[in-house]
MOPAC internal coordinates of N, CA, C and O (Angstrom, degrees):
PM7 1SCF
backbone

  N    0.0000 0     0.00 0     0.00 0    0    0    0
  C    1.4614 1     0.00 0     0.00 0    1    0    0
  C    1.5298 1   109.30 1     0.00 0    2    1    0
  O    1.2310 1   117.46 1   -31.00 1    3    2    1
  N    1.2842 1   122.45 1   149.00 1    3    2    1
  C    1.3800 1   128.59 1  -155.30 1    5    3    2
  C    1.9282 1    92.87 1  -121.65 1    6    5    3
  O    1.2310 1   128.88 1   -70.02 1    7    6    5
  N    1.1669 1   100.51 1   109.98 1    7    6    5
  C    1.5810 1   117.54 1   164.75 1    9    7    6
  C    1.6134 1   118.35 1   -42.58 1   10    9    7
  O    1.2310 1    99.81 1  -119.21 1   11   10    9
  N    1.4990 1   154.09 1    60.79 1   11   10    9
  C    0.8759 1   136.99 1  -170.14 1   13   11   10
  C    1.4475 1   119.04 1   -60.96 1   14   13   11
  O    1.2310 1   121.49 1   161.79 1   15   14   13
  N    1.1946 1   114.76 1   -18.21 1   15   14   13
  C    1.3437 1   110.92 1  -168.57 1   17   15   14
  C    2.1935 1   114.73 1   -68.85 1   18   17   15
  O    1.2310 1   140.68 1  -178.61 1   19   18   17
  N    0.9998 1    77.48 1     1.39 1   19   18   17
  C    1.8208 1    83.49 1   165.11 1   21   19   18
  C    1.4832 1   109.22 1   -78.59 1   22   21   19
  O    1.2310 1   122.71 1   137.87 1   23   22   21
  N    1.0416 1   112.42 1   -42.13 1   23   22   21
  C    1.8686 1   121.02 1  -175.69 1   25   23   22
  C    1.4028 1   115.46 1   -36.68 1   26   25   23
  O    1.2310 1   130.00 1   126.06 1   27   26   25
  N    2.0720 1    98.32 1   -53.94 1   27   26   25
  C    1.1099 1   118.82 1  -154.70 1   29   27   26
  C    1.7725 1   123.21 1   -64.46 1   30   29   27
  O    1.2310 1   126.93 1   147.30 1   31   30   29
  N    1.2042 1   104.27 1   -32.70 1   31   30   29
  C    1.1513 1   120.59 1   173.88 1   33   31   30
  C    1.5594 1   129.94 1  -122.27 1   34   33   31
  O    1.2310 1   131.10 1  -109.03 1   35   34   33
  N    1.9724 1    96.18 1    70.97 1   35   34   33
  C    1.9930 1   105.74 1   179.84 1   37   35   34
  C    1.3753 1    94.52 1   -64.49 1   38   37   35
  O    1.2310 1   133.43 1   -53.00 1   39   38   37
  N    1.5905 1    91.64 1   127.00 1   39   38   37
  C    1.8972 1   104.33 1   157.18 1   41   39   38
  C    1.4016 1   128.62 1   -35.89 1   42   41   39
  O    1.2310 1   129.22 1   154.01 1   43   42   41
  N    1.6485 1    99.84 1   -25.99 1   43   42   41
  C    1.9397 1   101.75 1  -175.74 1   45   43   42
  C    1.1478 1   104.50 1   -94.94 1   46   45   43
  O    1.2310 1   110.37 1   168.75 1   47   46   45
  N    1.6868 1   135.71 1   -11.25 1   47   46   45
  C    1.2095 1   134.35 1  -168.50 1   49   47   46
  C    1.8700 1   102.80 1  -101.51 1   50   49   47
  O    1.2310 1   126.82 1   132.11 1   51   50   49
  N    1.0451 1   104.49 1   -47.89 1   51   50   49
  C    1.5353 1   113.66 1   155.37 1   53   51   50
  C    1.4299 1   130.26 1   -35.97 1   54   53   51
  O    1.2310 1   116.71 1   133.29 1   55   54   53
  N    1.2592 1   123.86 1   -46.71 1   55   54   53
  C    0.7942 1   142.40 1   159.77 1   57   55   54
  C    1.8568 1   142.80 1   -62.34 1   58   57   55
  O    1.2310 1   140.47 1   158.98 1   59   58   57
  N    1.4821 1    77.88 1   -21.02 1   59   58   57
  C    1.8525 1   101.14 1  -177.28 1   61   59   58
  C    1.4470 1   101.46 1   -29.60 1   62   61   59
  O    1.2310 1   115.06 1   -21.54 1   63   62   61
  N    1.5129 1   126.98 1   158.46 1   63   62   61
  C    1.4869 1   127.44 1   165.41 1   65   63   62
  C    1.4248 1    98.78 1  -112.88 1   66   65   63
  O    1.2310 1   120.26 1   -53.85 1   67   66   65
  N    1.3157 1   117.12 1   126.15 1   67   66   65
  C    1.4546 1   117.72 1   166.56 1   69   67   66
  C    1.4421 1   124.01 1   -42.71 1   70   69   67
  O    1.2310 1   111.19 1   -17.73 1   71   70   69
  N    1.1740 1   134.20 1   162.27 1   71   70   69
  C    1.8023 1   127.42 1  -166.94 1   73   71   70
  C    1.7115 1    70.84 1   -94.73 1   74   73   71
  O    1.2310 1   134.94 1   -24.13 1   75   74   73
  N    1.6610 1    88.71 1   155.87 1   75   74   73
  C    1.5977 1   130.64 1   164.74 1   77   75   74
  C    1.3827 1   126.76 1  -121.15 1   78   77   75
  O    1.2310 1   126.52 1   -41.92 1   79   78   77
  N    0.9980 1   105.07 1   138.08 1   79   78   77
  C    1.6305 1   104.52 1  -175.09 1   81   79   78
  C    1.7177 1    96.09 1  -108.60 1   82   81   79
  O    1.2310 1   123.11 1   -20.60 1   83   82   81
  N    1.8059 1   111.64 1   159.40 1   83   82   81
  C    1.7532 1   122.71 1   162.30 1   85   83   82
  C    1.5719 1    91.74 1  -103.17 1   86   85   83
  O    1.2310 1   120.32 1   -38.91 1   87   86   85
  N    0.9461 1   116.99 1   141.09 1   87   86   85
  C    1.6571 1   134.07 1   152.66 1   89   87   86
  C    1.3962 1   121.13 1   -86.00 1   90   89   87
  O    1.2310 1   116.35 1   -97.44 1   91   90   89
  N    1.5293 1   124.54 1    82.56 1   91   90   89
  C    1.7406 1   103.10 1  -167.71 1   93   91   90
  C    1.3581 1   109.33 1  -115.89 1   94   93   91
  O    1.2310 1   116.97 1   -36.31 1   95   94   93
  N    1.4188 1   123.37 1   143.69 1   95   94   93
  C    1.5846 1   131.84 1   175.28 1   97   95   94
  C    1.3088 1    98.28 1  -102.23 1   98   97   95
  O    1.2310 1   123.33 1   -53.81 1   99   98   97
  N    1.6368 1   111.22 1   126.19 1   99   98   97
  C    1.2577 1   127.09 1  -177.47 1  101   99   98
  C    1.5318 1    93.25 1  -102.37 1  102  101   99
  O    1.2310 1   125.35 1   -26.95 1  103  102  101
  N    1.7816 1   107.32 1   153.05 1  103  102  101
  C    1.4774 1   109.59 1   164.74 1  105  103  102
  C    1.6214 1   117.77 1   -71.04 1  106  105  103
  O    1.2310 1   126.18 1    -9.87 1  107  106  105
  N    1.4613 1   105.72 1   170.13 1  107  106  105
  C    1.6310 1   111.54 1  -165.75 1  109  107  106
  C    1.4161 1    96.42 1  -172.23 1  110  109  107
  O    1.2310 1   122.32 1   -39.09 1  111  110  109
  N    1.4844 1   113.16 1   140.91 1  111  110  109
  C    1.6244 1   119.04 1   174.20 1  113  111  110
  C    1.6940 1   126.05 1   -59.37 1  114  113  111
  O    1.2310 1   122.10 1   175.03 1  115  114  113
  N    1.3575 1   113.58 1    -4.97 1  115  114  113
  C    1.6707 1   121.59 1  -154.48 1  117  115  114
  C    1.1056 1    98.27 1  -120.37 1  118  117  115
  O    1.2310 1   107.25 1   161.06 1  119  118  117
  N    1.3589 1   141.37 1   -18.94 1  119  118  117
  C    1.4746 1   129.75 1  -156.66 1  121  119  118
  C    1.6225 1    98.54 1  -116.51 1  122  121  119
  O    1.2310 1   117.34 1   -58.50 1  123  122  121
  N    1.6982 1   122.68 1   121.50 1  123  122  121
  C    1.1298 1   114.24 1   168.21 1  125  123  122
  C    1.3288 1   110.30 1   -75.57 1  126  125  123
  O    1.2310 1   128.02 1     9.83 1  127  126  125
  N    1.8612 1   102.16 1  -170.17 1  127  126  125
  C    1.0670 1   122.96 1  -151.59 1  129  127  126
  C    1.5234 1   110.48 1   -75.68 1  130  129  127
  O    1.2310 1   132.30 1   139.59 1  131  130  129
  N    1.8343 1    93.84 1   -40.41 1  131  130  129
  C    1.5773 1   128.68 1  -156.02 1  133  131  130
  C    1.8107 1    85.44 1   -84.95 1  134  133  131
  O    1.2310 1   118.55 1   160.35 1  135  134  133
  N    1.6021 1   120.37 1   -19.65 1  135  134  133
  C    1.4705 1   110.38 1   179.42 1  137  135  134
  C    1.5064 1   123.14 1   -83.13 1  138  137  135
  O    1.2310 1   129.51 1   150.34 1  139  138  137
  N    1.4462 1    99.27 1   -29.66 1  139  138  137
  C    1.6229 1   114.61 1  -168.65 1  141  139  138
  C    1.7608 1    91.35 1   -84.53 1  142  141  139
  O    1.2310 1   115.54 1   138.84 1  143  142  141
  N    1.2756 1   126.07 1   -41.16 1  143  142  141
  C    1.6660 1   115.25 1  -169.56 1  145  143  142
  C    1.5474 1    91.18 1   -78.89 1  146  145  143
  O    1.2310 1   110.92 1   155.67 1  147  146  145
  N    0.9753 1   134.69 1   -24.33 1  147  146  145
  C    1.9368 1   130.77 1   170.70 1  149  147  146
  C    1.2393 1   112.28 1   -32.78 1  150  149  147
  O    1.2310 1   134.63 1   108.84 1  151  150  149
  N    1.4576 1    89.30 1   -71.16 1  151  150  149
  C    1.4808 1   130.09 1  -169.37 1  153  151  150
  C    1.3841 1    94.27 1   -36.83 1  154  153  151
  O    1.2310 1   116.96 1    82.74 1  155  154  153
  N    1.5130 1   123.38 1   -97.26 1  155  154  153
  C    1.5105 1   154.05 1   158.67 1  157  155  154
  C    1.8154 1   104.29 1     9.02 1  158  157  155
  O    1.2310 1   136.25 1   121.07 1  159  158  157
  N    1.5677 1    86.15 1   -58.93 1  159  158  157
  C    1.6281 1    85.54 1  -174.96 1  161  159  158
  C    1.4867 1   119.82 1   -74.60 1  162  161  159
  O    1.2310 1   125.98 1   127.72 1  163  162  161
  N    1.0887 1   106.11 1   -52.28 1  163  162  161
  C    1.5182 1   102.44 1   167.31 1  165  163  162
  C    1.3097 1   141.51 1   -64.51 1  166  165  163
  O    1.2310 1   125.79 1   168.32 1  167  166  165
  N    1.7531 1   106.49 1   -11.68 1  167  166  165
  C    1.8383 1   103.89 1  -176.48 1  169  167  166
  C    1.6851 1    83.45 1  -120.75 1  170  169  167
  O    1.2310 1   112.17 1  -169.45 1  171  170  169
  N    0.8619 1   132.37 1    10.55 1  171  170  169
  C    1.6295 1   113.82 1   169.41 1  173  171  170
  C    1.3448 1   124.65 1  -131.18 1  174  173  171
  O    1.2310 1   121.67 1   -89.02 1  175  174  173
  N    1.4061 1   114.41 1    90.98 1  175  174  173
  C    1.1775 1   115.28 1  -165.52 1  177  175  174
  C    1.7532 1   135.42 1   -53.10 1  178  177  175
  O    1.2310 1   124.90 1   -38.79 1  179  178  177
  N    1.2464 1   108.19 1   141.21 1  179  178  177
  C    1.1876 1   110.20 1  -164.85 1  181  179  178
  C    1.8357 1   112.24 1    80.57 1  182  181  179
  O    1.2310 1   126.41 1  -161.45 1  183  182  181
  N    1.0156 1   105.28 1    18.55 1  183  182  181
  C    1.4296 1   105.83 1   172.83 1  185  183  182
  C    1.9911 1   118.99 1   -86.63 1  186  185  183
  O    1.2310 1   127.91 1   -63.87 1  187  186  185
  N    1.1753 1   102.37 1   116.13 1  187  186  185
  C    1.2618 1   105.59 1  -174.75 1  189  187  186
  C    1.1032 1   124.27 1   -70.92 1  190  189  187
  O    1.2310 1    95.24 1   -56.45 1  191  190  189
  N    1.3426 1   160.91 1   123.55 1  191  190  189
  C    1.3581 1   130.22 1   157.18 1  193  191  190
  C    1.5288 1   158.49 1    -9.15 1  194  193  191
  O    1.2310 1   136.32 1   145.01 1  195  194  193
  N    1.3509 1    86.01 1   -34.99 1  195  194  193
  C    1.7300 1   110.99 1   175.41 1  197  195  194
  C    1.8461 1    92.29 1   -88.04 1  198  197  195
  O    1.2310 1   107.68 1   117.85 1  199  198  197
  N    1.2869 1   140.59 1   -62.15 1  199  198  197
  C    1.0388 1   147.97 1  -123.95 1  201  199  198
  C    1.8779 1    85.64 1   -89.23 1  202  201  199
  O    1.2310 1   123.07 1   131.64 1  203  202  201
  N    1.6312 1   111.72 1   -48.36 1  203  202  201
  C    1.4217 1   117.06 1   178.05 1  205  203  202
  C    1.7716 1   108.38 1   -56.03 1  206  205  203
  O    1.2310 1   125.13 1   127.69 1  207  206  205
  N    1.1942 1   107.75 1   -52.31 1  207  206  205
  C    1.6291 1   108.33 1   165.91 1  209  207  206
  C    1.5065 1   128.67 1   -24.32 1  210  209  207
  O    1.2310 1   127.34 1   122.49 1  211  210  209
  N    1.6700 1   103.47 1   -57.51 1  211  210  209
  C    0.9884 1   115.59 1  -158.90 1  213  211  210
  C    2.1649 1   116.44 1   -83.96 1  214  213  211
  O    1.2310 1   145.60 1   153.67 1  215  214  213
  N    1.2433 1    67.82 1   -26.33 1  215  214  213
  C    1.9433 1   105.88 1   160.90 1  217  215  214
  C    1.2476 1   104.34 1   -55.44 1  218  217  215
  O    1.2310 1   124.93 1   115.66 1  219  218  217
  N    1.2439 1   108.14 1   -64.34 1  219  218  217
  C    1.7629 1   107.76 1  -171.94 1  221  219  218
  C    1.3742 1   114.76 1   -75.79 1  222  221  219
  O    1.2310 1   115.49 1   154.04 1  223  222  221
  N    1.0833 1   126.17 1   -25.96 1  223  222  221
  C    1.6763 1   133.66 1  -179.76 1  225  223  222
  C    1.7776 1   103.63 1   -82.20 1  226  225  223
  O    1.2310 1   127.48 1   145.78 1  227  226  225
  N    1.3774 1   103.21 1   -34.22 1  227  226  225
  C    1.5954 1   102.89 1   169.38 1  229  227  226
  C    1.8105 1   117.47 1   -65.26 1  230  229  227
  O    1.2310 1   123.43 1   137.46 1  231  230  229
  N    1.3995 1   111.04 1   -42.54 1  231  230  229
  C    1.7319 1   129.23 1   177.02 1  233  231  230
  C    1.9550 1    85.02 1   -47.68 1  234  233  231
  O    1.2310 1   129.24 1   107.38 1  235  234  233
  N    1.4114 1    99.80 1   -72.62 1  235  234  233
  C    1.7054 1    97.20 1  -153.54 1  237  235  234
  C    1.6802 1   105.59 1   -53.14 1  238  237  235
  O    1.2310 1   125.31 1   123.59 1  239  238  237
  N    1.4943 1   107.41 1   -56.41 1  239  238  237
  C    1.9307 1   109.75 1   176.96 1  241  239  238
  C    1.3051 1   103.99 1   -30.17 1  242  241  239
  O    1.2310 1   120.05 1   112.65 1  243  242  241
  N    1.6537 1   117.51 1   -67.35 1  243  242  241
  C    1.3626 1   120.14 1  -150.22 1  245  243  242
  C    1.5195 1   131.51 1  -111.78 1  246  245  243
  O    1.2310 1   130.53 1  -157.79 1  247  246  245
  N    1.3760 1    97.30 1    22.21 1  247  246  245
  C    1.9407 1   113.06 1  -157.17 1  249  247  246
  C    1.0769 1   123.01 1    66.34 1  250  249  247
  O    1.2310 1   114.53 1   152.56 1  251  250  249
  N    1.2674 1   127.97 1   -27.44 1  251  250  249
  C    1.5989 1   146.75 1  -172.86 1  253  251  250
  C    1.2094 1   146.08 1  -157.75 1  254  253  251
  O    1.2310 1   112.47 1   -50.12 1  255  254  253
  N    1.3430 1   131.81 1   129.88 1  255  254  253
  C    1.2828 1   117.31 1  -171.13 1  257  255  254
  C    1.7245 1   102.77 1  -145.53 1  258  257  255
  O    1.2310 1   125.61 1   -37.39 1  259  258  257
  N    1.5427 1   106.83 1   142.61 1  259  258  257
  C    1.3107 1   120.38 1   163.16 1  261  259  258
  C    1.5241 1   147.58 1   -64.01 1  262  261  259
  O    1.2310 1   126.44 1   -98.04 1  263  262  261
  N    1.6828 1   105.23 1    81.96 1  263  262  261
  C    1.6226 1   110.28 1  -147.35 1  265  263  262
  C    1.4633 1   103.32 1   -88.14 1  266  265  263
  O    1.2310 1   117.96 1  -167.36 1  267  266  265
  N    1.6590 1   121.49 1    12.64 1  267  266  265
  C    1.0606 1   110.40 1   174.80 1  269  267  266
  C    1.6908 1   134.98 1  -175.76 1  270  269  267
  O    1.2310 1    99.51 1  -108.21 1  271  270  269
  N    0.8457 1   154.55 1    71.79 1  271  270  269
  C    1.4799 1   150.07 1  -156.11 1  273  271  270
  C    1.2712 1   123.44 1  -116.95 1  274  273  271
  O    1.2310 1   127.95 1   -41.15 1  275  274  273
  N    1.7996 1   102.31 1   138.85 1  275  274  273
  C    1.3192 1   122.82 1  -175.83 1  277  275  274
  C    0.8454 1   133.92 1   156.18 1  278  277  275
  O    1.2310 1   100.72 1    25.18 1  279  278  277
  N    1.4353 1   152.61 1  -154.82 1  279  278  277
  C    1.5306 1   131.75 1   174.79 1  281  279  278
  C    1.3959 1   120.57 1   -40.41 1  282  281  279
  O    1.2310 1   132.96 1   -36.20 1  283  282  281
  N    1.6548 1    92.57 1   143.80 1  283  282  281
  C    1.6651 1    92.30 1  -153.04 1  285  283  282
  C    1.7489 1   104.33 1   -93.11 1  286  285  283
  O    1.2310 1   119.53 1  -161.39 1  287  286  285
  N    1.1729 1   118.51 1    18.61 1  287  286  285
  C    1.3771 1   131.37 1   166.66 1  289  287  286
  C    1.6230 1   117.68 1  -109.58 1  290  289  287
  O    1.2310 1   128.97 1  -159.52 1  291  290  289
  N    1.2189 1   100.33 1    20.48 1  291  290  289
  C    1.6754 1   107.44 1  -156.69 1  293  291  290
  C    1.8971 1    73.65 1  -140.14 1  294  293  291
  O    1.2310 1   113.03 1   123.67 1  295  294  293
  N    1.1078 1   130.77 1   -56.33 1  295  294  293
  C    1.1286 1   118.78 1   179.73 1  297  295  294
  C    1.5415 1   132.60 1   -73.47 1  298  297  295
  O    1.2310 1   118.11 1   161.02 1  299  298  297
  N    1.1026 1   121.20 1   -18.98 1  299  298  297
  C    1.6162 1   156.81 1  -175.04 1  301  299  298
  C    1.9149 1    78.45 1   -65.47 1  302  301  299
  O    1.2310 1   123.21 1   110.47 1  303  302  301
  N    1.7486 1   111.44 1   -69.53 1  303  302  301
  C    1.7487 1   109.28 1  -179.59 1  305  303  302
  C    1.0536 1   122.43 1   -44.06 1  306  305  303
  O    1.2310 1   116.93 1   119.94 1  307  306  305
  N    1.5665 1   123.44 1   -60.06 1  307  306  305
  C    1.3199 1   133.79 1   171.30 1  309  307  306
  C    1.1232 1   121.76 1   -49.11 1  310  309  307
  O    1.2310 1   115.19 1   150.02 1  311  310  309
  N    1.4332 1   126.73 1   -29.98 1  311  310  309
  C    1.6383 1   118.77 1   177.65 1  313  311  310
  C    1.9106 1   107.24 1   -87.13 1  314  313  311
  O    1.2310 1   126.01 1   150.63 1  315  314  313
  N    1.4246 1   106.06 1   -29.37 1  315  314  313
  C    1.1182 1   109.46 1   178.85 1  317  315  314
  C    1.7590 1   109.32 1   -53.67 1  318  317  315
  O    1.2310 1   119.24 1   127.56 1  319  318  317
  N    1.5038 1   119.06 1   -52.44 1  319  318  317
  C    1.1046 1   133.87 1  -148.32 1  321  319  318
  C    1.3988 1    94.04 1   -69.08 1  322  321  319
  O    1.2310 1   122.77 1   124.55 1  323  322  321
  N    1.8346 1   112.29 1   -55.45 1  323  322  321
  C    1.1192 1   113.37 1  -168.19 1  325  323  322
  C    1.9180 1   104.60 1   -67.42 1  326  325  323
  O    1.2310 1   120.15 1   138.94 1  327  326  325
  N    0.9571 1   117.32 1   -41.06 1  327  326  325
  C    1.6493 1   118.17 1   178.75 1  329  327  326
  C    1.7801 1    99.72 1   -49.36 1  330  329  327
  O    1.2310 1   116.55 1   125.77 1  331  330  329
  N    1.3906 1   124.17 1   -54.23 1  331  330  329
  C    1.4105 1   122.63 1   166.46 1  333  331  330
  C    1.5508 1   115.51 1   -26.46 1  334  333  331
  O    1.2310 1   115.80 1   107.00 1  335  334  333
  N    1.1794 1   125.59 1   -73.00 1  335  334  333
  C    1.4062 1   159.54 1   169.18 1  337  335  334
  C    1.7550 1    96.51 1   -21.15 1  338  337  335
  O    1.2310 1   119.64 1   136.56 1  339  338  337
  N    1.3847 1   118.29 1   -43.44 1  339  338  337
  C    1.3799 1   115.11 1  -160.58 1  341  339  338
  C    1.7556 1   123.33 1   102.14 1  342  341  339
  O    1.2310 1   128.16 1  -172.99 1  343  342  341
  N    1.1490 1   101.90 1     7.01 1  343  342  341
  C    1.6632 1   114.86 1  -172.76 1  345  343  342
  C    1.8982 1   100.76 1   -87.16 1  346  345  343
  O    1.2310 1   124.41 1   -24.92 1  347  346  345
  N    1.3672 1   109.13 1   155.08 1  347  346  345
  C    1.0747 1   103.12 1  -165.18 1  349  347  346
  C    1.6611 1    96.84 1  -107.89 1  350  349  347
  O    1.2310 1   123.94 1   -54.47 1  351  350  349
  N    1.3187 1   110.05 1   125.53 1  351  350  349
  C    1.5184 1   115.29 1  -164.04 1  353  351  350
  C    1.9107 1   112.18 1  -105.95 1  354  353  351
  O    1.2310 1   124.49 1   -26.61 1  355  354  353
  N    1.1233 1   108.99 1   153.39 1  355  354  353
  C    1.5867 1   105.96 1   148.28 1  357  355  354
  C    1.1147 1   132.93 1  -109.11 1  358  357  355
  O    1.2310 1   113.00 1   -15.32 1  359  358  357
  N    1.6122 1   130.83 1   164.68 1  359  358  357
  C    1.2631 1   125.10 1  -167.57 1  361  359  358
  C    1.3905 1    97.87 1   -49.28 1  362  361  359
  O    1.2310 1   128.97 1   -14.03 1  363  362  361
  N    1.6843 1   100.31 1   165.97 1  363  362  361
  C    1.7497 1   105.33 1   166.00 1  365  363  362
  C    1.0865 1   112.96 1   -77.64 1  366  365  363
  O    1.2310 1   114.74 1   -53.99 1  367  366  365
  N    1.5705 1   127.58 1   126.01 1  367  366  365
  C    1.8504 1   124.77 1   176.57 1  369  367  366
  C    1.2950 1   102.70 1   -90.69 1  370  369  367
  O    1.2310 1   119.36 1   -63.54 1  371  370  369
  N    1.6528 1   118.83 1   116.46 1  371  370  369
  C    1.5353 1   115.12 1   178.13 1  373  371  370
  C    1.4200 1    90.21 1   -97.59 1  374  373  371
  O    1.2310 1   133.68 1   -30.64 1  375  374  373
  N    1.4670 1    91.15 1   149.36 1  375  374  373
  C    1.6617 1   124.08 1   168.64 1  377  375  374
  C    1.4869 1   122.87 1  -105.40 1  378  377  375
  O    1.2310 1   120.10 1   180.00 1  379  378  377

């Protein structure tokens, strides 16, 4: 008799990494400061105040900044919410 239960569980399939999504807020002339750290705090959980700040001062310095990563069905919401909001978004970069 032949053991199937080896089949069931390939090491490479087991192993799979779930897809990831980046969440990024690009800069834009229309959106204040006090709107984009709003934003941040309220649709991304666990977002601190200080940490949303520093988010938003990073968007204006650098065109862009990374407000979020991780499951890429968990990020797909977050960009939606914030795109709702009026924030100026980029595509989602899955990893």
């Amino acid at each position: 008799m032949v053991n199937s239960l080896g089949t069931v569980l390939e090491p490479k399939k087991s192993k799979a990494k779930y897809p990831e999504g980046r969440v990024i807020v690009l800069d834009d002339n229309f959106n204040t400061f006090q709107h984009v750290a709003n934003c941040l705090i309220t649709i991304i959980p666990s977002m601190s105040e200080k940490r949303a700040w520093d988010l938003t001062f990073k968007v204006d310095k650098t065109g862009s900044a990374e407000v979020w990563r991780g499951n890429l069905e968990q990020a797909e919401l977050y960009h939606e919410q914030l795109f709702s909001k009026g924030l100026t978004m980029a595509p989602i970069e899955k990893t």
